[in-house]
C-alpha positions as CSV (number, residue, x, y, z in Angstrom):
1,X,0.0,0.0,0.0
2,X,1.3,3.5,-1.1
3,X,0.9,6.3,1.6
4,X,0.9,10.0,0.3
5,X,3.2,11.8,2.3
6,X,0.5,14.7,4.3
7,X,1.2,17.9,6.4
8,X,-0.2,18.9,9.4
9,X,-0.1,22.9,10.4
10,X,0.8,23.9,13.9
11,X,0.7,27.5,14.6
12,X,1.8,28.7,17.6
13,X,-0.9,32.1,19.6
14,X,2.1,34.2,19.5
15,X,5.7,34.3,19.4
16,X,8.1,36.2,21.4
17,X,10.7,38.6,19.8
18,X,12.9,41.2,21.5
19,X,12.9,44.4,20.5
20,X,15.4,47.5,21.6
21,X,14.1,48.7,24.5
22,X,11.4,46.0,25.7
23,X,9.6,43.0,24.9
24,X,6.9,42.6,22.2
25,X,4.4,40.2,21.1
26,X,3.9,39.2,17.3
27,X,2.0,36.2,15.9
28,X,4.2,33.5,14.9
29,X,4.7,32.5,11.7
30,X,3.3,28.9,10.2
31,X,5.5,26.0,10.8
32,X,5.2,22.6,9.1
33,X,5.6,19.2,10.6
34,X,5.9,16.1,8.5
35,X,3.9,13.2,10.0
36,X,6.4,10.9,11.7
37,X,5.8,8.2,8.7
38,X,7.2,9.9,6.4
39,X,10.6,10.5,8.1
40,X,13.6,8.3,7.2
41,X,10.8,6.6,4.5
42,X,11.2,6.2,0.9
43,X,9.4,8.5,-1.5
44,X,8.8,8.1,-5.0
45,X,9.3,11.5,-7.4
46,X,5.8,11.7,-9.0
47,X,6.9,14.8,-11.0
48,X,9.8,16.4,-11.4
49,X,11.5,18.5,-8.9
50,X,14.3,20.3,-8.3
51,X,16.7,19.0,-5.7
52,X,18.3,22.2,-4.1
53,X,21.3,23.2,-2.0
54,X,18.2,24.8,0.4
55,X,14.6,25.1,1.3
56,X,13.2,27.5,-0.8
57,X,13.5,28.2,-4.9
58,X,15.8,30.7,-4.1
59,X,18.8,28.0,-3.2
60,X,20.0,26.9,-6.3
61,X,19.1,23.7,-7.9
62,X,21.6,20.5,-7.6
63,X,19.7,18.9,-10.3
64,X,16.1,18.1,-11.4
65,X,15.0,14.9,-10.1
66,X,13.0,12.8,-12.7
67,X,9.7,10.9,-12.1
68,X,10.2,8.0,-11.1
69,X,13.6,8.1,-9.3
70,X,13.6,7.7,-5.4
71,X,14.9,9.5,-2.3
72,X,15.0,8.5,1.3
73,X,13.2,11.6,3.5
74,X,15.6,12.8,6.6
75,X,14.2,15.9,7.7
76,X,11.8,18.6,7.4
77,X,12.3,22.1,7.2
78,X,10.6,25.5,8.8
79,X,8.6,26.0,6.3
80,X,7.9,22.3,4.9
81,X,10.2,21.3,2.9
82,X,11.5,17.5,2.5
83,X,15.4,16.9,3.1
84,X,16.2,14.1,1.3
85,X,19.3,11.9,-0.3
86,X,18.4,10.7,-3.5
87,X,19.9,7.5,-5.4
88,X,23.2,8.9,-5.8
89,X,23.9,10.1,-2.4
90,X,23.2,14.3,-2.8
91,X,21.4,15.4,-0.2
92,X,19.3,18.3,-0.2
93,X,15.6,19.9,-0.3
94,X,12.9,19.3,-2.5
95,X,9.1,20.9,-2.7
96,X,6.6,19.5,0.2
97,X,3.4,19.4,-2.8
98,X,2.2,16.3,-2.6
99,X,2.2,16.7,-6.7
100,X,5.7,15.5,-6.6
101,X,6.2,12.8,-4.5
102,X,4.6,9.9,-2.8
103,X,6.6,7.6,0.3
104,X,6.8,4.1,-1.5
105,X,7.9,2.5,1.4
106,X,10.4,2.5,4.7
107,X,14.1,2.8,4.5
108,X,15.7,-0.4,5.3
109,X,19.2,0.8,5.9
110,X,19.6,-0.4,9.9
111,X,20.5,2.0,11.9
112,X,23.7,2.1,14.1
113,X,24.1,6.2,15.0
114,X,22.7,9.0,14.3
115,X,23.3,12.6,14.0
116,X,21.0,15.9,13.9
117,X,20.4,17.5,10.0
118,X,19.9,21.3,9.5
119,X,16.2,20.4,10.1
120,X,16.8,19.6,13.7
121,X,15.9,16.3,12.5
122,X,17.6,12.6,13.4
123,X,19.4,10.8,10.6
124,X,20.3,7.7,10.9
125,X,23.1,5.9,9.4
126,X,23.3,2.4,8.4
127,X,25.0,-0.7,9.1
128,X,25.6,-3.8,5.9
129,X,22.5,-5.8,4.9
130,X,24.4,-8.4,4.3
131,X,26.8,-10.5,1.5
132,X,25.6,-10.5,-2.2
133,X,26.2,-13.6,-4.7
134,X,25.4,-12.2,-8.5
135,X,23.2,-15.0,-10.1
136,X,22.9,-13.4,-13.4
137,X,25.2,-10.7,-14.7
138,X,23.7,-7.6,-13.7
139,X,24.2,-3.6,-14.3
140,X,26.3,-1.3,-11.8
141,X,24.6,1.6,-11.8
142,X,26.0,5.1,-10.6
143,X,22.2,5.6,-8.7
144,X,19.1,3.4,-8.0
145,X,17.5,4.0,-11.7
146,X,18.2,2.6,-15.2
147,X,18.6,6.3,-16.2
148,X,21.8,6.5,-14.3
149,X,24.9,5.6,-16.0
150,X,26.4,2.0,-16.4
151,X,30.2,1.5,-14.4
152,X,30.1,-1.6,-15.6
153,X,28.5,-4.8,-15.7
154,X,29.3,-7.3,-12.5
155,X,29.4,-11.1,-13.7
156,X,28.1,-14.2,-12.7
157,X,29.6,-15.5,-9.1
158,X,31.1,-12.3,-7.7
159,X,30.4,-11.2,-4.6
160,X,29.4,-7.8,-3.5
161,X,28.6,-6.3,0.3
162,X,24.9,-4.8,1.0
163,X,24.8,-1.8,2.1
164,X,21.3,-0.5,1.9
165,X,18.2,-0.8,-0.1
166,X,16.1,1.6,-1.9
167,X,13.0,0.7,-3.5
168,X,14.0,-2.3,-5.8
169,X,17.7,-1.5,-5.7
170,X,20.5,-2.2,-3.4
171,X,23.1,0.1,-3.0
172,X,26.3,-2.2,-2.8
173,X,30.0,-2.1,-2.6
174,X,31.7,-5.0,-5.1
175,X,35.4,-6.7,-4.7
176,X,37.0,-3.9,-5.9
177,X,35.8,-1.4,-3.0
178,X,33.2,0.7,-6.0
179,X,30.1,1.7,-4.2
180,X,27.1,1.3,-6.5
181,X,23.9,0.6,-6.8
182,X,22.3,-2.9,-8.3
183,X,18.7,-4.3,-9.1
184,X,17.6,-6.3,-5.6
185,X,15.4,-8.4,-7.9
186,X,16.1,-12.3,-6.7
187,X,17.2,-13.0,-10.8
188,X,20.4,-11.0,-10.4
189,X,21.4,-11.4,-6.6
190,X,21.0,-13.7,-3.9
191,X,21.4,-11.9,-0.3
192,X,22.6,-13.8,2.6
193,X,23.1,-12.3,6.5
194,X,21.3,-9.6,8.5
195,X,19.3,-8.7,5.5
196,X,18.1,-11.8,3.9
197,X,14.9,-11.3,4.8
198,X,14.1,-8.1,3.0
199,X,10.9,-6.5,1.6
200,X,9.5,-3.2,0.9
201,X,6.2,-3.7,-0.1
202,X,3.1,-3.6,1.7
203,X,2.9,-7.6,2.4
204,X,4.4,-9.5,5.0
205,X,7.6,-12.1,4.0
206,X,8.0,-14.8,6.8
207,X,10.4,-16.7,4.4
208,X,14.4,-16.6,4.6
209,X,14.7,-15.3,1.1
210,X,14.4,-11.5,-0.1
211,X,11.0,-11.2,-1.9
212,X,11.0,-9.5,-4.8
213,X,8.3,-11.9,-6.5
214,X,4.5,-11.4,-7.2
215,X,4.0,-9.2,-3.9
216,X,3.4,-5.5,-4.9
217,X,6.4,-3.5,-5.0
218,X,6.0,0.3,-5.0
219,X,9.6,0.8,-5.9
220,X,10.5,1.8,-9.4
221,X,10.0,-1.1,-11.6
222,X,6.4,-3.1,-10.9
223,X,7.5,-7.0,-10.3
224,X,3.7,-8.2,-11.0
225,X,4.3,-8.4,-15.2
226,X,0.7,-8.7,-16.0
227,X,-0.6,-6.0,-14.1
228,X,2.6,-3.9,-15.3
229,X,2.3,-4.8,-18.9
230,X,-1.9,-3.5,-18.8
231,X,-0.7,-0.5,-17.0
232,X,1.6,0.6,-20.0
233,X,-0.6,-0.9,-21.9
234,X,-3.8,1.7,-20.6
235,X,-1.1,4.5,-20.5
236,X,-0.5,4.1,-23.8
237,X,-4.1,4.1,-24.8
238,X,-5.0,7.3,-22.8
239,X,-2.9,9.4,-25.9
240,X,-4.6,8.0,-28.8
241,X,-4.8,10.4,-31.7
242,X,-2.0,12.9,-30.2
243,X,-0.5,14.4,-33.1
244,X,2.8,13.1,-34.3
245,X,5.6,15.0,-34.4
246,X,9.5,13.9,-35.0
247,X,12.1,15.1,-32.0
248,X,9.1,16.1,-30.3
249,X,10.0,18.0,-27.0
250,X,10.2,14.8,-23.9
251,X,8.9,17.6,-21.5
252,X,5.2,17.8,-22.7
253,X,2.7,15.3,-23.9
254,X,1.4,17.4,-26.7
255,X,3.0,15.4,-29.7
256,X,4.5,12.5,-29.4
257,X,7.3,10.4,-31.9
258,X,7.4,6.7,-31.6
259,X,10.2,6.2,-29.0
260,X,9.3,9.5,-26.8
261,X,5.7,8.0,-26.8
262,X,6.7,4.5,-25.8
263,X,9.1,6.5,-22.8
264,X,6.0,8.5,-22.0
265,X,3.8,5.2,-20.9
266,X,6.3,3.8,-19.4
267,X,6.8,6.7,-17.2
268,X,3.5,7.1,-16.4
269,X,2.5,3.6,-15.8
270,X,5.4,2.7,-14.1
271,X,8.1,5.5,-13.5
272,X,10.6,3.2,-15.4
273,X,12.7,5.3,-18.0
274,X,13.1,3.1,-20.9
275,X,15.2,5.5,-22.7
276,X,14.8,8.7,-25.0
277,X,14.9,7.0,-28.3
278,X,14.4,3.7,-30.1
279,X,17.9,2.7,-30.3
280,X,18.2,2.9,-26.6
281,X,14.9,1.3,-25.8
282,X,16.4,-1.4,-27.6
283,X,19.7,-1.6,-26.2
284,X,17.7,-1.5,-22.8
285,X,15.3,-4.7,-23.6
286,X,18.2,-6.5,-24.7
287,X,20.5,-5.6,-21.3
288,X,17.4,-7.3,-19.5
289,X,18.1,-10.5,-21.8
290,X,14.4,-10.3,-23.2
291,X,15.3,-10.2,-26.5
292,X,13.1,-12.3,-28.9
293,X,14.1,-12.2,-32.7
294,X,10.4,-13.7,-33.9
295,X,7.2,-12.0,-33.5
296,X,5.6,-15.5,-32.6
297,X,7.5,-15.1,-29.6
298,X,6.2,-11.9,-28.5
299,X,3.7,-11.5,-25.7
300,X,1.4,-8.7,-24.8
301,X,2.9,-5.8,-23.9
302,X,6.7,-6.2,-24.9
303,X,7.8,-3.9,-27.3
304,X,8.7,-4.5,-31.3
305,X,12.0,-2.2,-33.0
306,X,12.0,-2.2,-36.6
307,X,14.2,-1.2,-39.4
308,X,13.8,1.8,-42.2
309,X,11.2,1.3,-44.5
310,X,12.6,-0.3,-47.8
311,X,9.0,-1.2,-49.4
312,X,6.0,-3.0,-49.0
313,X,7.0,-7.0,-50.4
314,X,9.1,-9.1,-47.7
315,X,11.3,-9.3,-50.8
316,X,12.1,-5.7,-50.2
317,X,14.2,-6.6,-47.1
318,X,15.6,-10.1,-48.7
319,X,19.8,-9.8,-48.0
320,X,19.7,-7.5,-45.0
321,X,21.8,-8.7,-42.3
322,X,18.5,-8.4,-39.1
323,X,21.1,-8.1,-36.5
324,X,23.1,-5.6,-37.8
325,X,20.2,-3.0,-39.2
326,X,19.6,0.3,-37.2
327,X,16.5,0.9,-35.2
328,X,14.4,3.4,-36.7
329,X,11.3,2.6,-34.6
330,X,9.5,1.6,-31.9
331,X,5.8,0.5,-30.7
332,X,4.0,-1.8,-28.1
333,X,3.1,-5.5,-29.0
334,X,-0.9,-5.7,-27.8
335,X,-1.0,-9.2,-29.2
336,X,-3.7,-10.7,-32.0
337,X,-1.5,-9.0,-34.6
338,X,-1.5,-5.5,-33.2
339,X,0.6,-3.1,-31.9
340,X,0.0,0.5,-30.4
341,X,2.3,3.2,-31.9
342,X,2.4,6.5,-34.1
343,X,5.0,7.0,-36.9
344,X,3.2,10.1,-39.0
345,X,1.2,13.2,-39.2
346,X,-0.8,11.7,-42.1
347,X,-1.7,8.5,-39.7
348,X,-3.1,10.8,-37.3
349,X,-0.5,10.4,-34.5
350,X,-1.1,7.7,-31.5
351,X,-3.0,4.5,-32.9
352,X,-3.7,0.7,-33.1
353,X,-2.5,-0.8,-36.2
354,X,-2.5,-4.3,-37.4
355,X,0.6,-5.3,-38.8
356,X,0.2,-8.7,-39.6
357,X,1.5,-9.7,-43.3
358,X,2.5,-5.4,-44.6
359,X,5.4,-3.6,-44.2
360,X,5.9,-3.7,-40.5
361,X,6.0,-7.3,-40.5
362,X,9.1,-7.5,-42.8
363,X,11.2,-4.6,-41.1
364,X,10.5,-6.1,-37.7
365,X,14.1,-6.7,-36.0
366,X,13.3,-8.4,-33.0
367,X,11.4,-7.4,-29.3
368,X,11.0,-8.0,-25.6
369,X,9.9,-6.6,-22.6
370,X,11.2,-3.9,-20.8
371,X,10.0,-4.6,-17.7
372,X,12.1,-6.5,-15.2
């Protein structure tokens, strides 16, 4: 269950303030006191804000935070305003409107001392979760999001330390002392020690294994794949008929190419950034290892890349090396032949087409799901 992070007022009768010469009385200002939930809890950026160096938009901005990443809450502010660390350990304040962000769940680094923020607020640090064995070769990230950047990949066998968890990543530090951040899904890494028995969703896990399975998990990437793939799927569906437009602008919803439409229902279904173009939306199924090369393969909601338009006879694209052809587009599979994209201003922008036995069909390259 997702909480909304909410703000009581408290306003003092009057506050005391010495003036030359005597005392005198005026009425105190109004303060802001985050419930106690929400402190040292992990909230989800459900718009994007700026993270700045203080309280107020007058402190200048670190960096914008995207939807979809997430930041652990350590304080609050006079006037409101949420201290937080985000995934790649800046700390600093973002906007208290509940339009931007929603706790996702608690902060699971243990505490072992603490020390007072600006905020008059107690931070806690964190002790290890535990060892990590890598299962599958997995991504070492620079922050707790696909959108930050790759350090490299860690293999098969190694073994990393836990330090803390965020959402559905682990921050960790591998054999070679890097501190990093890792998906905590059970298909990469398997967790043994204090924090084995880790899970941030709503439902209770009485087993000795971290439980990343069919249990809701309000961290960035939704582990139920049905109910994931029909939330793209209806997110997609809500922008039928907006106009097309080629490099559209990824900071409105006005017009839409293929890839920045595919981004834009991933993001909204399930704050996962998939990538600003088709070529990296590719790139990104296939780092998951969902690539399938035949469209038999495909299932509902996994996305289909295709090649440049050559004609409309599979003979057009006879001799062309499939593995080697660039991506020059992008839609989503809804099965029974279908797929929900836009490619033109003359096809009216968003829409359902059936591609079964035209052109699409021949320049298909291959697809796969981009959810974890």
């Amino acid at each position: 269950m997702n909480y909304s992070i909410k703000y009581k007022v408290t306003t003092a009768a009057l506050a005391i303030s010495i003036a030359v010469g005597g005392l005198s009385l005026a009425p105190a200002p109004t303060t802001y006191a985050a419930e106690v939930s929400a402190i040292n809890q992990v909230a989800e950026v459900t718009w994007g804000v700026n993270l700045r160096t203080g309280p107020s938009t007058a402190n200048k901005a670190i960096r914008m935070i995207s939807k979809g990443e997430q930041v652990t809450v350590i304080g609050v502010a006079a006037n409101g305003w949420l201290q937080v660390t985000d995934g790649k350990g800046n700390t600093g304040y973002i906007s208290n409107g509940s339009k931007y962000t929603e706790v996702v769940g608690n902060s699971t680094s243990a505490p072992s001392s603490s020390s007072s923020n600006s905020a008059g607020n107690t931070v806690s640090a964190s002790s290890n979760l535990g060892k990590g064995t890598i299962v599958r070769s997995v991504s070492f990230r620079e922050g707790a999001g696909t959108s930050y950047p790759r350090m490299r990949y860690i293999k098969k066998g190694e073994q990393v330390t836990v330090i803390s968890k965020t959402g559905s990543w682990y921050k960790v530090t591998d054999a070679n002392g890097v501190t990093g951040y890792v998906s905590s899904s059970s298909k990469y890494i398997s967790v043994n020690g204090t924090g084995s028995n880790i899970n941030t969703g709503s439902s209770s896990n009485t087993g000795s294994s971290n439980n990343t399975g069919s249990s809701s998990n309000s961290g960035s990437t939704v582990t139920n794949s049905n109910a994931a793939v029909e939330k793209v799927i209806a997110a997609g569906m809500k922008y039928l008929g907006t106009p097309y437009e080629y490099g559209s602008n990824r900071n409105t919803t006005t017009t839409f190419d293929c890839s920045d439409f595919v981004r834009q229902a991933f993001m909204d279904a399930l704050g996962i950034n998939v990538g600003g173009d088709s070529r990296k939306q590719g790139a990104y199924v296939k780092e998951l290892g969902n690539a399938k090369t035949s469209i038999s393969q495909l299932e509902r909601g996994d996305l289909m890349f295709f090649m440049s338009y050559k004609g409309t006879s599979k003979s057009s694209y006879s001799g062309i090396n499939k593995s080697t052809a660039r991506i020059t587009h992008v839609g989503i599979y809804l099965g029974d032949g279908k797929i929900l994209h836009t490619y033109s201003k003359e096809s009216g922008g968003v829409k359902v087409d059936t591609f079964t036995g035209k052109h699409w069909e021949h320049r298909f390259l291959y697809g796969g799901s981009a959810i974890k």
